[in-house]
DOKE-369232 format. One record per residue (C-alpha): x, y, z; residue in one letter. Coordinates in steps of 0.001 Angstrom, whole numbers, padded with zeros to 6 digits, always signed. Last residue first. Example, Ala and Ser with C-alpha at 12.3 -4.5 7.8 and 13.67 -1.06 7.14 Angstrom:
// residues 2
+013670-001060+007140s;+012300-004500+007800a;
//
This chain:
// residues 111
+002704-027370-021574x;+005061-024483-021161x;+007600-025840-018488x;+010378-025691-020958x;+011195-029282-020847x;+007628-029744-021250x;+007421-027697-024237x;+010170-029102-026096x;+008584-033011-025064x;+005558-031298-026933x;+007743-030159-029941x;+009104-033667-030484x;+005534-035663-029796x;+003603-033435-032543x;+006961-033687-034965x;+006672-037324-034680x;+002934-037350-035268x;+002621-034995-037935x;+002085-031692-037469x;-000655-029481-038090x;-002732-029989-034763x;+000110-029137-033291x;+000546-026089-034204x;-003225-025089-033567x;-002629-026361-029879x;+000452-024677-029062x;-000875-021266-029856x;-004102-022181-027451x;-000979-022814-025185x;+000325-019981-025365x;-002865-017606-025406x;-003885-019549-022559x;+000171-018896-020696x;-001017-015356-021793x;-004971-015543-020255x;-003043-016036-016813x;-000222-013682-016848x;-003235-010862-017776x;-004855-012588-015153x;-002139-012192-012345x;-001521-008503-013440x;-004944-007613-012747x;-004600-009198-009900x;-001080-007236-008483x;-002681-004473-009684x;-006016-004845-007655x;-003863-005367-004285x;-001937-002532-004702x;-004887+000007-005280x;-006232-001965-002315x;-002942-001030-000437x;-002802+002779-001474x;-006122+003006-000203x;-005903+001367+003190x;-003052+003457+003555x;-005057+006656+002479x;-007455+005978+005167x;-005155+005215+007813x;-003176+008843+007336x;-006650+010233+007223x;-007552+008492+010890x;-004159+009810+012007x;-004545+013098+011126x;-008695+013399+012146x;-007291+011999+015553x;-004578+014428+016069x;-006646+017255+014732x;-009157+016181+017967x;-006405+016085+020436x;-005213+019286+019365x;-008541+021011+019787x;-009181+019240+023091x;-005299+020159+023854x;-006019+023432+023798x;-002115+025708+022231x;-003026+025433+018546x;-000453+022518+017566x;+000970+023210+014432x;+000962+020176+012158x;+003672+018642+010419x;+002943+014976+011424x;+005929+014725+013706x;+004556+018090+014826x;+001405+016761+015576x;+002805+013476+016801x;+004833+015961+019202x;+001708+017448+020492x;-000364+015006+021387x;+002719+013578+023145x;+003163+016475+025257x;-000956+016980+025785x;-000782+013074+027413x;+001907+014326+029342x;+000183+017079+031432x;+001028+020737+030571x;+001524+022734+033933x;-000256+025777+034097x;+002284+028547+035067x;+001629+031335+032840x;+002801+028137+030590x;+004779+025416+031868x;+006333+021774+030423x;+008935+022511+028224x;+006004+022975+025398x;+005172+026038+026970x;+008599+027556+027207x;+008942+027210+023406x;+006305+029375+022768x;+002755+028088+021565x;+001208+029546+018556x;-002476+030813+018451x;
//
């Protein structure tokens, strides 16, 4: 059952609508739901809305949150990798070359 635009301006066969059942019905419509015309109905949609809209927000931002670690250890076992890397050439140099390519690292801020 549709409201008509009379109704939501504040009387309807002459029942006044209270504000509480104005707001509930402009977050509906802000929300892109019809409002069925009983504000118990309306008021119950409302809540389902919003407590969907939270769900999927809490959702999206533990999706978020297990990116932005999985990212952090793949960064992590790389500056390893590196410095495993580092390691094994070192360990084949001589001593001069070992202290010349670690003061190279250093500068860079690998080592």
């Amino acid at each position: 059952m549709a409201m008509n635009v009379s109704a939501l301006s504040g009387t309807a066969s002459g029942i006044m609508i209270d504000s509480e059942y104005q707001r509930i019905i402009r977050e509906l419509r802000a929300l892109g739901i019809e409002p069925t015309g009983n504000k118990t109905t309306d008021k119950a949609k409302l809540e389902e809305a919003k407590a969907a809209k939270h769900a999927k927000e809490v959702q999206n931002i533990s999706f978020v949150t297990q990116t932005e670690e999985t990212e952090k250890a793949g960064a992590e076992s790389s500056k390893d990798t590196i410095k495993n890397d580092m390691s094994i050439q070192t360990q084949q140099m001589t001593g001069a070359d070992q202290i010349a390519k670690l003061n190279k690292y250093k500068i860079l801020g690998l080592y």
